[in-house]
N, C-alpha and C positions, 0 to 999 in steps of 0.2 A: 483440579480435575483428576478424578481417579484413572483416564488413560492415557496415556503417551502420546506427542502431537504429534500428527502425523507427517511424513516426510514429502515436501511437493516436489512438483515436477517442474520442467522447464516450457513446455509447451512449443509449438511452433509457433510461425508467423501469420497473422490473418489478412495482411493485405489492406491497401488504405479504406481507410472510410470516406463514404461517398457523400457529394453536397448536394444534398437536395434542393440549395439555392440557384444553379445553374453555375455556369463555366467561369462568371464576370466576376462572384464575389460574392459575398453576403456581408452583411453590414451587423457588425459584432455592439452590441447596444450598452455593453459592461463598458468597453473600452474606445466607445465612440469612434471604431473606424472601421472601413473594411478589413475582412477576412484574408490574410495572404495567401500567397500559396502554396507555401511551407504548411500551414496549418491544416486547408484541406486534404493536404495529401498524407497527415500523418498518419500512424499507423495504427491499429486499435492494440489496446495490450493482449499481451499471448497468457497472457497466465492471470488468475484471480483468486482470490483467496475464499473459501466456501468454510464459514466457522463454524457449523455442525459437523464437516467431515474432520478439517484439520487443526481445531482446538484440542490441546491437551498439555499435561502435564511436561516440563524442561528440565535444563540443570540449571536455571534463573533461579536466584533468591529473591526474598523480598525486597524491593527497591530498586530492583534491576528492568531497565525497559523493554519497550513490549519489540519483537523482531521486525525489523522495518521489511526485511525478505519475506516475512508470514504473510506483511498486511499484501505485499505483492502479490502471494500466491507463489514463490518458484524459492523459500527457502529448502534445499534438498539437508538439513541437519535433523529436524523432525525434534525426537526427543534429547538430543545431543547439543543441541542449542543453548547457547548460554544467557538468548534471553526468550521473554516471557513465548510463548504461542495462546492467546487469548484475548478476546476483548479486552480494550479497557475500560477502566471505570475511573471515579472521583477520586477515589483513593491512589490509584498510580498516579495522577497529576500531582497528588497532595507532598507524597512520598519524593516525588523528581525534583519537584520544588518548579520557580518559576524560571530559572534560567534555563532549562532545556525542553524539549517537545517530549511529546510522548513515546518518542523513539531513541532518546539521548540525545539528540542532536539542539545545537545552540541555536538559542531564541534570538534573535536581534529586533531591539525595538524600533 
């Protein structure tokens, strides 16, 4: 990228997200059981990442992974970052190899 990534913010809090299934439960179909309600009541994320605003150019080299705070939205390092701020693609998976994610982090099989 010819500009500089841009440095995110931390955002506030947005307050739970609401179940449109009523008060009882809703019945979760991936994992074949009700909805507790720890999960209705969690939070929505404060911060998201916008890759036309804040994709750009780091102090990452090649082979270095992509900022797991970017894909968050609330990396506040911008271009001082030591990894990538950009999409990835085929080639950063190829470059990590298989034993880590696209964030550096260990893969377990």
């Amino acid at each position: 990228s010819s500009r500089p990534a841009r440095k995110q913010g931390r955002g506030g809090a947005k307050g739970p997200v609401v179940d449109p299934g009523g008060s009882d439960g809703s019945f979760n179909i991936w994992y074949g059981k009700r909805t507790s309600r720890d999960e209705k009541e969690a939070k929505a994320a404060s911060t998201r990442c916008k890759p036309r605003l804040d994709c750009g150019y780091t102090r990452a080299r090649k082979g270095e992974a992509i900022c797991v705070f970017f894909a968050q939205g609330r990396c506040t390092n911008g271009p001082e970052c030591d990894y990538h701020h950009r999409l990835p693609d085929e080639e950063d998976e190829k470059l990590l190899g298989p034993a880590v994610d696209i964030f550096g982090r260990d893969r377990f099989a």
